[in-house]
N, C-alpha and C positions, 0 to 999 in steps of 0.2 A: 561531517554531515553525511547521512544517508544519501549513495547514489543513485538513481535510476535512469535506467536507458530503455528505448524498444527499438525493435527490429520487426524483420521479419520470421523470426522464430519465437516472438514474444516480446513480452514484458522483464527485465531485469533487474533487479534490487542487490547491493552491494553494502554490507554494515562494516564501516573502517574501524580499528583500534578499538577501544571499549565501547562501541555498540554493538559491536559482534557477542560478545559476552551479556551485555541487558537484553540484545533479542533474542539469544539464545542460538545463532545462527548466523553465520560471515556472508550467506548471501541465499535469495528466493527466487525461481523462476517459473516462470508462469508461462507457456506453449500458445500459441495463439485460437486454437478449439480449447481453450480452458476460460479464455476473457469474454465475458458477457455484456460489460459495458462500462465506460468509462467517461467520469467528469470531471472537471473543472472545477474550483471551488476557490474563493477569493482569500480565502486564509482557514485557520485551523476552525476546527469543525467542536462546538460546545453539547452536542448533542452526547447523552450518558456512553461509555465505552463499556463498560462492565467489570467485572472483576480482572483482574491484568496478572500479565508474568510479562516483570519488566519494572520498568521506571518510569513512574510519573510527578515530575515538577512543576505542581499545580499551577497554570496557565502561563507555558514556557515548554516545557518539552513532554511527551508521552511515547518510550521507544519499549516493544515486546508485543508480546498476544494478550489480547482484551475478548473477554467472554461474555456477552449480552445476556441479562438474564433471559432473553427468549431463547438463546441457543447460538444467535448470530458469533460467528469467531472472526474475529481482524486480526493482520500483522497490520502494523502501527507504526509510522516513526514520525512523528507530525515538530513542529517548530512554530512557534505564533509569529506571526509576521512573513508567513512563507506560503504561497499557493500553494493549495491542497489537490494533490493525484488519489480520487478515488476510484476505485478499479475492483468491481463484482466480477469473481472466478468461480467455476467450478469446485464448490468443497470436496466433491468425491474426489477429483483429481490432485487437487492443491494442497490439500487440510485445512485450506481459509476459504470464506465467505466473501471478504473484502480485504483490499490494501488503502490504508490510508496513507499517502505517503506525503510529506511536503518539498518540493521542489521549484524554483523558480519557471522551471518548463512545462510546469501541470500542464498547460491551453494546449501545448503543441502537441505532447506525449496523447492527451486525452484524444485529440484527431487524429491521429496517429493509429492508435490502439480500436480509433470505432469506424478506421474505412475499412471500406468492404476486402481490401486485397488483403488486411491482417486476419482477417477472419475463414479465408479460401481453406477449405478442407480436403 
């Protein structure tokens, strides 16, 4: 399963054994002037993702980048049944718009990522 962690240098995302290969990428990190805001979400998110590079097993797993037809870009690792980490970044900085990640620590990570000392520039 996809990890995530924050700190104080950010946000970090970790894709083990063959998810590194469907996201196209073993790990994403995100700087703390890069995260605009972060929520909590009770499980996976059914709202459209877009066209994808990656894998999705229709209602159960969606891990890679999803392209919104407006333009919006996600990294993606979601799991149904699992609290969802949604996290707006800087795309000029990141290449993404949003992380959807799912994690049992979404509530923590999300306050975590929106007090004011992760955000100090």
């Amino acid at each position: 399963m996809t990890r995530v962690h924050a700190d104080h240098t950010g946000i970090h995302v970790t894709f083990p054994g063959w998810e590194r290969l469907v996201a196209g990428k073993s790990a994403f990190n995100a700087p703390p002037q890069t995260i605009q805001q972060a929520t909590a979400e009770p499980g996976w998110t059914s709202q459209m993702l877009g066209a994808r590079s990656g894998l999705a097993v229709s209602g159960y797993l969606k891990i890679g980048t999803f392209r919104h037809p407006s333009g919006l870009r996600r990294l993606v690792a979601m799991r149904r049944g699992v609290p969802l980490l949604r996290v707006a970044v800087d795309r000029r900085l990141t290449g993404f718009d949003e992380l959807l990640i799912s994690t049992p620590d979404a509530v923590t990570l999300a306050e975590l990522l929106n007090a004011p000392a992760s955000h100090d520039r």
